[in-house]
N, C-alpha and C positions, 0 to 999 in steps of 0.2 A: 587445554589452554596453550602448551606447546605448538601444538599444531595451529593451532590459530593466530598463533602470534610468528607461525616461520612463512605464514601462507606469501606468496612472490604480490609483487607490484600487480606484475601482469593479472595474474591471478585473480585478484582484486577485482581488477578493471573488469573482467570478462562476467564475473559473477555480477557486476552493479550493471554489465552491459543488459543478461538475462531481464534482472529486476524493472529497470527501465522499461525492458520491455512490454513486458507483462504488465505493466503499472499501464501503459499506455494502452494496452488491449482490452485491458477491463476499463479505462475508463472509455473505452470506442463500445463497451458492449450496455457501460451505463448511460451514453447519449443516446444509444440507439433504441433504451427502454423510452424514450421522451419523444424522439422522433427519428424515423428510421432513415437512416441515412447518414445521419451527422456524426457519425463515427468513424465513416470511411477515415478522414483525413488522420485520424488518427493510429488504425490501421497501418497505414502509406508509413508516417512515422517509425513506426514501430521496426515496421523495417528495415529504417534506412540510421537505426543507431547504431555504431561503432563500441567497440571496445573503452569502455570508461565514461562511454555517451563522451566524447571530447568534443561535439556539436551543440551538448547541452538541448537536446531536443525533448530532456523531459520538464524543461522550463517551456519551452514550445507549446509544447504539447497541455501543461496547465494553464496558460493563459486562455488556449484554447476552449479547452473542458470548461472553465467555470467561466469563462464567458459566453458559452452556448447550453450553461443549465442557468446560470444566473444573473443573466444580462450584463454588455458589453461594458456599464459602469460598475460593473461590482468589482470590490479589492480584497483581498484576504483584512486587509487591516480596521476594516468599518464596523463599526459599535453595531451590531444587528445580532436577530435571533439567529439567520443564518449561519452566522461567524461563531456563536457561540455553542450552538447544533455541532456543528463541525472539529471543534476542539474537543468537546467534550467527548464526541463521538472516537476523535482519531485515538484519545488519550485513554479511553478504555481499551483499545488492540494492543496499543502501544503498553501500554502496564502487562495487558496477557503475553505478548512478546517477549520483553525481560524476564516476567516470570520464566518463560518455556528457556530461555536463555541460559540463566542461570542454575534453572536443573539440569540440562545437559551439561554444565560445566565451563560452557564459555565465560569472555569474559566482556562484557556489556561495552564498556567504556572502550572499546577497541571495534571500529568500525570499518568496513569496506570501502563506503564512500565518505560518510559523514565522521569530521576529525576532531570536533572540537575539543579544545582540552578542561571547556566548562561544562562539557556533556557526560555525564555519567552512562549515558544510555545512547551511544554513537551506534552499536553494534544495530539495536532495536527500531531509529529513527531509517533504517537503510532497509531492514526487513518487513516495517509497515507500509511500504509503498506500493505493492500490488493489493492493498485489501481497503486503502484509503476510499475508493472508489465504489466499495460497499456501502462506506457514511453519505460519501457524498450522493449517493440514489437515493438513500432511505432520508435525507434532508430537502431533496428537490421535489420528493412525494408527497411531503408533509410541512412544505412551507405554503402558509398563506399570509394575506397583505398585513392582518390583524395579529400576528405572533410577536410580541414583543421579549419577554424573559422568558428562559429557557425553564421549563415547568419541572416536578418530580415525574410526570407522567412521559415527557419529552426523555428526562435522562434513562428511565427504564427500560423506556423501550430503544433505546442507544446500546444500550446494556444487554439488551437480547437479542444484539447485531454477532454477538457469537457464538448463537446458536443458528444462525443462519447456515445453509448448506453453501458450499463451495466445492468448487472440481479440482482433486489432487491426481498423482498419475495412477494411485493404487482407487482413485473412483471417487465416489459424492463423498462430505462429509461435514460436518460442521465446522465454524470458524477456529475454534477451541483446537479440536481433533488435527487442525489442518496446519496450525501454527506450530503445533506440535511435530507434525511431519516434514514442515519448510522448517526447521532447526534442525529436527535431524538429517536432514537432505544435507546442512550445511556443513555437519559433523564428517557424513561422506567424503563433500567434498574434499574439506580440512584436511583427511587423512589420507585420498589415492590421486588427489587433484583433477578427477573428472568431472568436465561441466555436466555431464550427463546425470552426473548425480543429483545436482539441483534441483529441487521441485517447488515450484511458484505456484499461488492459488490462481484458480480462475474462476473470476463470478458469471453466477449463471442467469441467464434472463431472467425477466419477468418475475421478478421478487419485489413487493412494496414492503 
């Protein structure tokens, strides 16, 4: 917790730069599961964020994404099955996150990007963003015109989003496994300040 909490500004920034990134690349490898191509620009992004994302191109970059899996009128904010897919979806990582968080020791409510002081879970909201784009494939796969309320059978299989494999640096592994290895990558960091220590998921094609 000491460490985490002396971690520099800069520090900070550079770790939420990785995340950005990575968030950006898996969502270029989830457009690319839909239609191949449509990821480049995301790509292109990825590389051109800065330290803290001070361009904010992972706002870019989402408008992007879910206007090119969910057409150019969709908003995070509309009453649909979509939206509801997607929450519920995020908020099952987001709960295994904290968990993993808080058995290593950190301390949740103390975040790299995300600060609010009404967030308990600041720390978790900054480290679910390279896996978001797990929900968000397994929701464009399985959205059709007729879905209206999110089913028991819709949240279960949300729920077996992490058991899903993903690529960490030590190889494949499950969502679970992998959250557990991006915490303690962060532990690393915390303690010798090498970005090198960071380890981001990456999703892997062709998963419905």
């Amino acid at each position: 917790m000491q460490q985490q909490l002396a971690l520099s500004q800069p520090q900070k920034k550079r770790a939420w730069q990785g995340i950005v990134q990575q968030k950006l690349r898996n969502q270029a490898i989830c457009l690319d599961q839909q239609q191949r191509g449509t990821g480049d620009f995301l790509r292109l992004l990825a590389s051109r964020v800065t330290s803290g994302d001070s361009d904010n191109r992972e706002a870019t970059g989402a408008s992007y994404h879910f206007a090119t899996l969910f057409g150019e009128h969709f908003t995070r904010e509309q009453d649909r099955w979509i939206n509801s897919a997607l929450n519920y979806g995020y908020a099952i990582q987001r709960a295994a996150i904290a968990r993993s968080l808080v058995c290593h020791g950190f301390l949740p409510a103390f975040g790299l990007q995300h600060k609010s002081q009404l967030n308990a879970f600041n720390l978790a909201d900054d480290l679910i963003e390279p896996l978001r784009p797990l929900v968000d494939s397994w929701v464009v796969m399985h959205t059709t015109p007729e879905r209206d309320a999110l089913l028991p059978a819709d949240k279960a299989a949300l729920v077996q989003l992490l058991y899903r494999d993903v690529l960490m640096n030590s190889g494949k592994m499950n969502v679970l496994a992998a959250i557990d290895a991006m915490v303690h990558s962060l532990g690393r960091f915390c303690d010798c300040g090498e970005l090198s220590q960071l380890d981001w998921p990456q999703l892997l094609p062709n998963q419905s």
